[in-house]
N, C-alpha and C positions, 0 to 999 in steps of 0.2 A: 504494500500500500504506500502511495505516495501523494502525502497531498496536492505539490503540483501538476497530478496528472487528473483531468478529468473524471476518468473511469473510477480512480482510486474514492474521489472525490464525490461523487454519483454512488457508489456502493456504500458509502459511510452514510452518508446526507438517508438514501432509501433506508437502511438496516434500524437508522433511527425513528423513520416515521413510522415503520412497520410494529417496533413497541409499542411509540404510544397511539399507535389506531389498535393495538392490540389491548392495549390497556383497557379501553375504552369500549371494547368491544362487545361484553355483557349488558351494556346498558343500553335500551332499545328506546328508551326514550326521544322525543325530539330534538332535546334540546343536544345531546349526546353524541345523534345523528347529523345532525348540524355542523356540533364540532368537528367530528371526522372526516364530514366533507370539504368544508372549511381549511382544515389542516391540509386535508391530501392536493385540494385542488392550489391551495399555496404553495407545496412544493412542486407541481407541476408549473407552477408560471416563475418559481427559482429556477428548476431544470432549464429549460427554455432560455434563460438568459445567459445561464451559466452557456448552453450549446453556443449563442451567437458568442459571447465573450470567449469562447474556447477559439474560435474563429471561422465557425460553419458560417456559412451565408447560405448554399441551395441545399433542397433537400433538409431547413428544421423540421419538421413536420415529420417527416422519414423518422428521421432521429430518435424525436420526443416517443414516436410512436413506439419504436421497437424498444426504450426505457422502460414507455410503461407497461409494456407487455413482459421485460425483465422484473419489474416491481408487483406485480399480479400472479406471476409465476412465483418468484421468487416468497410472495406472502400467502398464496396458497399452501406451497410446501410447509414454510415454519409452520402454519396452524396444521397439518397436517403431522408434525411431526410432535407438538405439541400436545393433540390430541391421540398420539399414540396408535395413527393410522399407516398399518404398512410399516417395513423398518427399516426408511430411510433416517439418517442423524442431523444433528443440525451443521454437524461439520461435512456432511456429503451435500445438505443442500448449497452450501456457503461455495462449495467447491466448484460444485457443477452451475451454480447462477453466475456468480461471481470471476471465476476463474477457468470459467471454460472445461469442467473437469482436468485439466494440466498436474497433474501431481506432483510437479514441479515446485507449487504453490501452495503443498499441504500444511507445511509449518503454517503459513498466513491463517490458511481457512481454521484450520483449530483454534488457532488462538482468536478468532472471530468470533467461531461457534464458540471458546468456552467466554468470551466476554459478553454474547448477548445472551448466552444463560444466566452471568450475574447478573446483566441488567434486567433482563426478566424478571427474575427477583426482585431487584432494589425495584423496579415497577408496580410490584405487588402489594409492597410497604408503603409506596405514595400513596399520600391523601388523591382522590379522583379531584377536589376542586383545584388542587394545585396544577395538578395536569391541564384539567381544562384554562386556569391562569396562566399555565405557559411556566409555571415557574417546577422546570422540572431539570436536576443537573446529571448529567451521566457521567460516569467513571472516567476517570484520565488514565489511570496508571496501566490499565492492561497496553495499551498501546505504545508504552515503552520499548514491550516487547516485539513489536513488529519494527516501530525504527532500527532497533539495536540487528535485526537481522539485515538491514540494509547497511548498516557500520562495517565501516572497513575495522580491522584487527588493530 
């Protein structure tokens, strides 16, 4: 994972909306429902900009399109995998959305899957208004571990 790179950048941004519309997920209420569309359709018009700033100009739409199709797959699986449908792991999903299945890449995807298991958790333990105020902080430290694999020696 590298922050200056798009993709890098686009699978972190997704992996985090995907907790908190998961979060959020039990509660069928309107107002609930609102939120999560609200949240997702925001990070769809971030993608989008992030794509022209990255420096697509033809074929956005292309782009955006095949994202969210990565984002829909990619949040099908986790609840799928959540739900204890089938026995795929959260570190095969991470691999194969993410990473192209390349096992080149496995060290990343695990240490992906095991940090949105914690944040799972630490999700579980938010109050839901906080969530919905936006006032939600995710872990920093697992991610040391993925720079330090890009460190040279």
């Amino acid at each position: 994972m590298d922050a200056g790179v798009f993709y890098s950048t686009y699978t972190l941004l997704s992996v985090h909306v995907w907790l908190v519309i998961n979060r959020m997920s039990h509660r069928t209420d309107k107002e609930a429902q609102f939120f999560r569309q609200r949240f997702y359709n925001h990070f769809n018009t971030d993608v989008e900009k992030r794509i022209y700033a990255a420096g697509v100009q033809v074929g956005v739409n292309k782009w955006a399109r095949k994202l969210e199709n990565i984002f829909y797959s990619s949040s099908l699986s986790f609840d799928q995998v959540l739900r204890r449908e089938g026995t795929e792991t959260m570190e095969g999903v991470v691999l194969r959305e993410f990473f192209g299945n390349d096992t080149a890449n496995i060290v990343q995807a695990r240490l992906l899957a095991k940090y949105l298991t914690h944040e799972l958790y630490c999700m579980q333990l938010t109050d839901e208004s906080a969530v919905m105020q936006g006032r939600v902080q995710f872990s920093r430290e697992p991610f040391a571990a993925i720079r330090a694999l890009r460190s040279p020696p």
